[in-house]
C-alpha positions in Angstrom: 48.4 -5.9 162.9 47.5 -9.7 162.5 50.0 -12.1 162.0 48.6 -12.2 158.1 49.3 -8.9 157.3 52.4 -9.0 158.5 53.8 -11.9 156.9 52.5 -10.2 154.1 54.1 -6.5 154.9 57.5 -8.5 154.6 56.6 -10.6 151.6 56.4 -6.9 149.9 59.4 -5.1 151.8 61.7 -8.7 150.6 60.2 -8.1 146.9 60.9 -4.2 147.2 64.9 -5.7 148.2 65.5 -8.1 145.9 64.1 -5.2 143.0 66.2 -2.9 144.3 69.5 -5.2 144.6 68.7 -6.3 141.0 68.4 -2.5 139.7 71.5 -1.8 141.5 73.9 -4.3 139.4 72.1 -2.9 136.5 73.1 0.5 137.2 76.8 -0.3 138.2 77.2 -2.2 135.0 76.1 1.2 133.1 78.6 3.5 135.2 81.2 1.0 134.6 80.5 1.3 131.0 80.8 5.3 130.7 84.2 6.2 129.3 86.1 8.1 131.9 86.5 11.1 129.3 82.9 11.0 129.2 82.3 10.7 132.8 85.0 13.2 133.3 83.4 16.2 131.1 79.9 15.4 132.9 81.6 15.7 136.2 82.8 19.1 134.6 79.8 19.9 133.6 77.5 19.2 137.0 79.9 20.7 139.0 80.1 24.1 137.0 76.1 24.0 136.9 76.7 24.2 140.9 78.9 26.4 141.5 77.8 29.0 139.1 73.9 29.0 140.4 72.5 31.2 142.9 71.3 28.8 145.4 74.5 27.3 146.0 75.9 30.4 145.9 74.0 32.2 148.4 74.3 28.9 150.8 76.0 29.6 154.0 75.9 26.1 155.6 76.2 23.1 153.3 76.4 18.8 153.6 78.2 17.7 151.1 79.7 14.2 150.0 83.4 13.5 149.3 83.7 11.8 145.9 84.7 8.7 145.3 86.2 7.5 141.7 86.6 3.7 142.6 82.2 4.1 143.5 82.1 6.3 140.7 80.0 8.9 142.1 80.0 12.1 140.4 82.9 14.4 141.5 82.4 16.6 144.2 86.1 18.0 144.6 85.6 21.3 142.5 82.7 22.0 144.5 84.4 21.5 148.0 86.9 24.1 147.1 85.3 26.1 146.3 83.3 26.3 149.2 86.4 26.2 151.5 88.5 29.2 149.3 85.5 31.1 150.4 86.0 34.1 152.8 86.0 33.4 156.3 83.8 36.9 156.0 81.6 34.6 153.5 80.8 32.5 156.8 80.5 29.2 155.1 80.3 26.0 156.4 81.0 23.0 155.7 80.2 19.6 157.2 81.2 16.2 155.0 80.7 12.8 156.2 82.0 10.6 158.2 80.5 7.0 159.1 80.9 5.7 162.1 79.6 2.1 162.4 77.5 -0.7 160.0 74.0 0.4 161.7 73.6 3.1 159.3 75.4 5.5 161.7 77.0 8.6 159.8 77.7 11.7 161.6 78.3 14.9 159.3 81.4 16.6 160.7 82.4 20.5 159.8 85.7 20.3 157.9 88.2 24.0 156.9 90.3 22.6 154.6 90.7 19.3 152.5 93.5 18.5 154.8 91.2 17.7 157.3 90.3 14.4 155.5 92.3 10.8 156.0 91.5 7.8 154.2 89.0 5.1 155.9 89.5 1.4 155.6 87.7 1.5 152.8 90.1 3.9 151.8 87.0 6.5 151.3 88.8 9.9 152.3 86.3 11.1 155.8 87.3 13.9 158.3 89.1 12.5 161.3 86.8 13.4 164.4 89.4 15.4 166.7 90.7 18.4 164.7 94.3 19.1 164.5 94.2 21.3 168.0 92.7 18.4 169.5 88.9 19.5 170.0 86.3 17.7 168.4 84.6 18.7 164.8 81.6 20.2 165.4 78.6 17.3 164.3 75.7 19.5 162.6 73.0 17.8 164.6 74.7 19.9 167.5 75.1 23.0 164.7 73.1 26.1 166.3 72.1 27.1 162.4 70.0 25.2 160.0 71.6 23.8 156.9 70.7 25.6 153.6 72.0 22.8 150.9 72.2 18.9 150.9 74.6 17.7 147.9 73.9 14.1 148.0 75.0 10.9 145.9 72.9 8.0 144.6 73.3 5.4 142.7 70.1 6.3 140.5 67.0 8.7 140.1 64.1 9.6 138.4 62.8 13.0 137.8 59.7 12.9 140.5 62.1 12.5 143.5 63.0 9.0 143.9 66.2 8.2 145.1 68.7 4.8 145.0 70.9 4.3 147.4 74.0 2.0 147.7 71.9 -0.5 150.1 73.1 0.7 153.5 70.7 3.0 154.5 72.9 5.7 155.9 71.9 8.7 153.7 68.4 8.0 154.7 68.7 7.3 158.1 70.6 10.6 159.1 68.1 12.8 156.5 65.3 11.4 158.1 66.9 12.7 161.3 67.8 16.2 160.4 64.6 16.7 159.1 62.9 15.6 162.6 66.0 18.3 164.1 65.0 21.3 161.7 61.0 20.1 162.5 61.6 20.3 166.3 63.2 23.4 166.2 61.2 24.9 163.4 63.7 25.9 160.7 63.6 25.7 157.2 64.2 22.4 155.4 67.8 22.8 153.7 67.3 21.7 150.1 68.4 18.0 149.1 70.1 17.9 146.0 71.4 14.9 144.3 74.2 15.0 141.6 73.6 12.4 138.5 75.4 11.4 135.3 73.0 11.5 132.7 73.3 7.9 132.6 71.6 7.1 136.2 68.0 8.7 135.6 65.8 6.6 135.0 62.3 6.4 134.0 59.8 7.4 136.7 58.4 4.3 139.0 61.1 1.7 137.9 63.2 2.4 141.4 61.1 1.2 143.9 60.8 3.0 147.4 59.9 2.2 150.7 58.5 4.4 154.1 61.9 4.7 155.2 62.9 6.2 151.6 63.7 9.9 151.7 63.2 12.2 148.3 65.1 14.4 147.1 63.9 17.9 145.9 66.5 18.2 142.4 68.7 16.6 140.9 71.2 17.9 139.0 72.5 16.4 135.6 74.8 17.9 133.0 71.8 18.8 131.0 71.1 21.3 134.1 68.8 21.6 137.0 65.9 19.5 137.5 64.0 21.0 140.2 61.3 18.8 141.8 59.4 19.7 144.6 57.6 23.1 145.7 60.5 24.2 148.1 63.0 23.8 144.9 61.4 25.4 142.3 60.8 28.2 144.7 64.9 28.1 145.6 65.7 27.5 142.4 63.9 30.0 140.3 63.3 29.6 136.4 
């Protein structure tokens, strides 16, 4: 690559930033907009969309995100209940996040009951790594199964894929990873699905994305399922 180019590469990646910072405050000033009785019958609403279709039902091994109100992110509590009240029989797992330094480190860590969550410094609730017996969570890049389902956050979306983060790259980073995992040792692709208010879709090409930008395949609003690529329609079903 000649010196040129390059300059020019990062002319585009610092005008891709600066978009993507600016489309950022936009979207916070919306959520902080929505009237918590409104946000609270939409998180209703997603979550009951969830846990009521069959591909989340028939999910064995899930990531999924712990809400946060004070971020606003849709609620996820309902959902991780659920998931937990299951069976042991069932066999479901579940792993939840927990990050581990400012590099856009995150580990996902299995979790059996809510209890196994303390507050950060951030005061974001994360599992602790060393269970209550004092062995450590299992970390689901070490998992010996694939993961069926990804329930991710975002701060925004648009209905071909695109995905906006909160600007520290962590979701992105650790995707990108499992996906090289599941591609080494040639298992399915779990199915990444993002939960949105109806408020934080936006129109298709206004969030801008980069190589290091990973899609999602649906995205699911309170107005239902929006299943985007090939491998989600096909999980999904009409």
């Amino acid at each position: 690559m000649t010196m040129a180019s390059s300059n020019t590469q990062d002319g585009h990646l610092d005008a891709i930033f600066n978009q993507k910072n600016a489309l950022r405050t936009q979207v916070r000033k919306t959520l902080k907009a929505i009237h918590p009785s409104h946000r609270s019958q939409q998180d209703d609403a997603i979550q009951n969309i969830i846990s009521e279709a069959p591909w989340f039902k028939s999910s064995l091994r899930l990531c999924a995100y712990i809400s946060c109100s004070a971020l606003r992110e849709v609620d996820t509590s309902k959902l991780l209940s659920q998931i937990l009240q299951d069976p042991v029989s069932d066999g479901k797992k579940l792993y939840v996040p927990r990050v581990e330094d400012k590099n856009s480190h995150m580990r996902m860590l299995r979790i059996s009951c809510i209890d196994d969550l303390i507050a950060n410094s951030m005061d974001i609730l994360e599992p602790a790594p060393i269970d209550a017996y004092g062995n450590a969570r299992e970390d689901v890049m070490q998992a010996n199964e694939p993961v069926d389902l990804f329930l991710l956050p975002g701060l925004a979306f648009d209905k071909s894929g695109r995905r906006l983060g909160r600007g520290g790259g962590y979701y992105d980073t650790f995707l990108k990873n499992y996906k090289d995992l599941a591609n080494t040792r040639n298992w399915i692709q779990p199915l990444r699905v993002a939960l949105s208010y109806s408020e934080q879709i936006l129109d298709e090409g206004v969030i801008p994305m980069t190589s290091s930008d990973v899609p999602i395949d649906a995205l699911v609003s309170p107005a239902g399922v929006i299943p985007i690529t090939t491998a989600a329609i096909n999980r999904m079903g009409p």
